[in-house]
C-alpha positions in Angstrom: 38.1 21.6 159.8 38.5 24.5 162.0 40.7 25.1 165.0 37.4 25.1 167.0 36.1 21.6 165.4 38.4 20.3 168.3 38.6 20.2 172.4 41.8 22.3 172.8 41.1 22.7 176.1 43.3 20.9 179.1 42.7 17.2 178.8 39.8 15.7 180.7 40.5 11.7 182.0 37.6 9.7 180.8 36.1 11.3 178.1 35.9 9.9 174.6 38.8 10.8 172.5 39.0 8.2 170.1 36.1 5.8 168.6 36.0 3.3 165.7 32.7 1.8 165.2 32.6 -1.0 162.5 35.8 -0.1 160.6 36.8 -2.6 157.5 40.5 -2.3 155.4 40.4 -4.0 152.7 44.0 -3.9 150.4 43.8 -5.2 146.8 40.2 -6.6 145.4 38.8 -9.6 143.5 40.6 -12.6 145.2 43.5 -10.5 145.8 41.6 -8.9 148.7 43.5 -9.1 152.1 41.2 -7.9 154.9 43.5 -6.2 157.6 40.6 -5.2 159.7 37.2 -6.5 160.2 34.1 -4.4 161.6 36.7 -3.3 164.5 34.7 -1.5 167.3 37.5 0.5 169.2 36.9 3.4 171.8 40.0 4.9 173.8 39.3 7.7 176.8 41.6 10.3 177.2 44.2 10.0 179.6 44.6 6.2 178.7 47.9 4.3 178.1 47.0 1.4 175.4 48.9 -1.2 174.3 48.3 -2.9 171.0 49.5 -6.7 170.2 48.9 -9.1 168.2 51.4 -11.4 165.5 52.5 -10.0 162.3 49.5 -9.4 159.9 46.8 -9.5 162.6 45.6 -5.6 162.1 47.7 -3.9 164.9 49.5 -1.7 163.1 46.6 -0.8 160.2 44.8 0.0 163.0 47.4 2.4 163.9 47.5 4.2 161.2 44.0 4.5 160.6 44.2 6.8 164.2 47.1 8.6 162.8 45.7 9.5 159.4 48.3 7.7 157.8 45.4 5.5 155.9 41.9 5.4 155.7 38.9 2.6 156.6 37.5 1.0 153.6 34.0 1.0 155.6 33.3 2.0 159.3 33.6 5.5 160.9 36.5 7.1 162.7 35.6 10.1 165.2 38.3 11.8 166.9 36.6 14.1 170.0 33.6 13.7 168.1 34.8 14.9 164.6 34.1 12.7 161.9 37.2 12.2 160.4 36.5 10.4 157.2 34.9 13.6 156.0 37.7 15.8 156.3 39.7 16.7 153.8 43.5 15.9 153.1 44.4 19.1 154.2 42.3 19.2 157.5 43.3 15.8 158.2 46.9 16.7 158.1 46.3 19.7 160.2 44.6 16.9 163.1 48.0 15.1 162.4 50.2 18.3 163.1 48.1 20.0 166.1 47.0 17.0 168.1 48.7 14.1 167.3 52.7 12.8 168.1 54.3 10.2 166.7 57.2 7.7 167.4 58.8 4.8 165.5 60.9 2.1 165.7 63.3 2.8 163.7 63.5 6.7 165.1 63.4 8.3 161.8 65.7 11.1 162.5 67.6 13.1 159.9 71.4 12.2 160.1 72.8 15.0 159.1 70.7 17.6 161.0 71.0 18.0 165.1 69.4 16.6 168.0 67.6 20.1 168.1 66.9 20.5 165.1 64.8 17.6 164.5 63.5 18.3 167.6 62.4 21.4 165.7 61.1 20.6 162.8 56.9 19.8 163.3 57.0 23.4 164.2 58.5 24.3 161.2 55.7 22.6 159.4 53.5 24.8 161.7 55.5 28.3 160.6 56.8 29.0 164.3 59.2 31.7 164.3 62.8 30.0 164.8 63.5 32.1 168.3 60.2 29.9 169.7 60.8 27.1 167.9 64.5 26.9 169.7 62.9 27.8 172.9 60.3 24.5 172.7 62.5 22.1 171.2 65.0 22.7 174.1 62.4 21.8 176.4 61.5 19.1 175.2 65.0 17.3 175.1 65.6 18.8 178.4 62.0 16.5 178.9 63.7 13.6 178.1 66.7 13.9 179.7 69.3 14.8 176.6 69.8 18.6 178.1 73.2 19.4 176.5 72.9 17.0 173.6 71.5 19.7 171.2 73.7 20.0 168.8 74.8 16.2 168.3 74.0 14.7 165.3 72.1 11.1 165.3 75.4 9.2 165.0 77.0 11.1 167.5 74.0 9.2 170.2 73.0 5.8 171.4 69.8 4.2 170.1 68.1 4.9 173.6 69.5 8.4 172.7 68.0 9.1 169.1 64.3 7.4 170.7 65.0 10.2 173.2 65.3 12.6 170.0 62.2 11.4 168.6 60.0 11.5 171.6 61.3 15.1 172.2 60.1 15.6 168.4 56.6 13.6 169.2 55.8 16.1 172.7 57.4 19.3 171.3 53.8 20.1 169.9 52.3 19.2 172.8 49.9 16.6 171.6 46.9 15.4 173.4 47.8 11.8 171.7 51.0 10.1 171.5 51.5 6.8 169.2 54.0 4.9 169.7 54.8 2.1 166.8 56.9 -0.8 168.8 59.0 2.2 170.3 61.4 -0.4 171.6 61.9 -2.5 169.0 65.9 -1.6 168.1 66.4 -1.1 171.5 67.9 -3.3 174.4 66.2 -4.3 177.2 67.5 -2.2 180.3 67.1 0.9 177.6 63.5 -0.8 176.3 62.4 -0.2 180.1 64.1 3.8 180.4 62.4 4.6 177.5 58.7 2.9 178.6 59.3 5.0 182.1 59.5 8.0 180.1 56.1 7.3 178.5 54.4 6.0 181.3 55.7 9.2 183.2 53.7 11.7 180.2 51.0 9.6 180.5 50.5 9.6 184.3 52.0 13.4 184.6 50.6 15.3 181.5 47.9 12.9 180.8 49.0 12.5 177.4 47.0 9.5 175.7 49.3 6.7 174.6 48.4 4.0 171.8 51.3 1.5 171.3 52.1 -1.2 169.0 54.3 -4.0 170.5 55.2 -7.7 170.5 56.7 -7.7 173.8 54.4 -8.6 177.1 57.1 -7.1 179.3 56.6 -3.3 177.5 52.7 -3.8 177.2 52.6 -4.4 181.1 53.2 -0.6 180.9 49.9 0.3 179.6 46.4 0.2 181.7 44.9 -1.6 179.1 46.1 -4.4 176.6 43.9 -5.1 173.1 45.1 -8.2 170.9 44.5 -8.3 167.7 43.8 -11.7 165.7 43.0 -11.9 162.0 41.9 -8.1 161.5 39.6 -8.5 164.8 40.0 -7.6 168.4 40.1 -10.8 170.0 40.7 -9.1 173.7 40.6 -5.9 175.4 40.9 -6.0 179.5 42.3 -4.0 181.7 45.7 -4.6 182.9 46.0 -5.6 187.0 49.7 -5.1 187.0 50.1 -1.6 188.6 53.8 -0.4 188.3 55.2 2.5 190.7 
C-alpha cells in the first residue's frame, strides 16, 4: 500500500470511509467454533460519531478490531476509503494503523514510568519524526486536551480523567482521520465520564474526526449521532440518534 492508496486529503462529511460487507469471525473450529460475527454489513461516513453497544460477547468489540487491524474477518470484505484491506500486507496494514487511525482504551495504556509528553510522543516515534517535531506536536495535543503544563508528570502523578486525557492526546497527535474509542469511560466516574465524552464530541463536530465507540453505557452513547447494537455476532439495530446535545 502506497501513501497514495489513501484520501489524505481534508476530510469530506458523507463520504464512505468505512464498509464491511458480509464479514464472519469465527474463533476455534470443529464444535469449538464461536462465531463472534455473522455476515455483518457495516458502512460508516466520514465525519460520523458511532456508538457501538451491545452485552458482553455480542461482537462489539471484534468488530472493533476488525476496523483497527488488530484482527482479521474469517469471511467478508473490509474496505477502508475504498482500499481493500484484507489484501494488504502486515506491513501495509500497520502503516493504515499508524497514518490514519487513533486509538483509545479503557484502561489508558500509558507507560508509568515515562511522562505525560512522552507518551504523548511516542506513535511519532514509530513514524521516525525528528524529536524537535515530535516535542512540538505532542505539546499540542495535550494542550488539545486541556493538560497544558502537565508534560512532564508521570501517569501516577494524574487522575484517571487525567491519564484518558494522556491517551487521547496520544490518539490525535497523528492526526487521524478515525478515532476508536474502546469503552473510553469505563474506569472513569461519571462527572469525568461526561468531560471526557465533550472532548470527543468537540473533535468530532470541530475537526470532523470520525469516532467509532464501544460502550455499555446509554448515557455516553447519547453522544454519538448514530447508535448500532450488536446481538449474537449480528447488528440487531442501527438508527440514528434524535438526542441533539449543545
Amino acid at each position: 500500500m502506497n501513501q497514495s492508496d489513501l484520501d489524505t486529503s481534508p476530510v469530506r462529511s458523507g463520504y464512505s470511509l468505512i464498509e464491511l460487507a458480509k464479514v464472519d469471525k469465527v474463533y476455534g473450529t470443529g464444535q469449538a467454533a464461536m462465531h463472534a460475527l455473522r455476515g455483518v454489513d457495516l458502512r460508516i461516513d466520514a465525519g460520523e460519531f458511532v456508538a457501538a453497544m451491545g452485552p458482553s460477547g455480542s461482537g462489539k468489540s471484534t468488530c472493533m478490531n476488525i476496523l483497527g487491524c488488530l484482527d482479521t474477518p474469517t469471511a467478508g470484505d473490509y474496505h477502508f476509503q475504498g482500499v481493500h484491506v484484507g489484501k494488504l500486507t502486515r506491513d501495509q496494514q500497520a502503516r493504515l494503523r499508524r497514518h490514519y487511525l487513533g486509538f483509545i482504551f479503557q484502561g489508558f495504556n500509558l507507560l508509568n514510568r515515562t511522562s505525560a509528553l512522552e507518551n504523548v510522543e511516542l506513535p511519532l516515534v514509530y513514524r521516525g519524526l525528528p524529536a524537535a517535531r515530535r516535542h512540538a506536536r505532542a505539546r499540542k495535543a495535550l494542550e488539545a486536551v486541556g493538560l497544558k503544563g502537565w508534560e512532564h508528570h508521570s501517569p501516577g502523578e494524574l487522575s484517571g480523567g487525567q491519564q484518558q486525557r494522556v491517551a487521547i492526546a496520544r490518539a490525535i497527535v497523528t492526526d487521524p482521520i478515525i478515532l476508536l474509542a474502546d469503552e473510553p469511560t469505563g474506569n472513569l466516574d461519571s462527572a469525568t465520564s461526561r468531560e471526557v465524552m465533550n472532548l470527543l464530541t468537540e473533535f468530532n463536530r470541530q475537526q470532523s474526526i470520525t469516532i467509532v465507540m464501544v460502550t455499555h453505557e446509554p448515557e455516553m452513547a447519547s453522544y454519538a449521532n448514530r447508535i448500532i447494537h450488536f446481538r449474537d455476532g449480528q447488528i440487531f439495530t442501527d438508527k440514528k440518534n434524535g438526542e441533539e446535545r449543545q
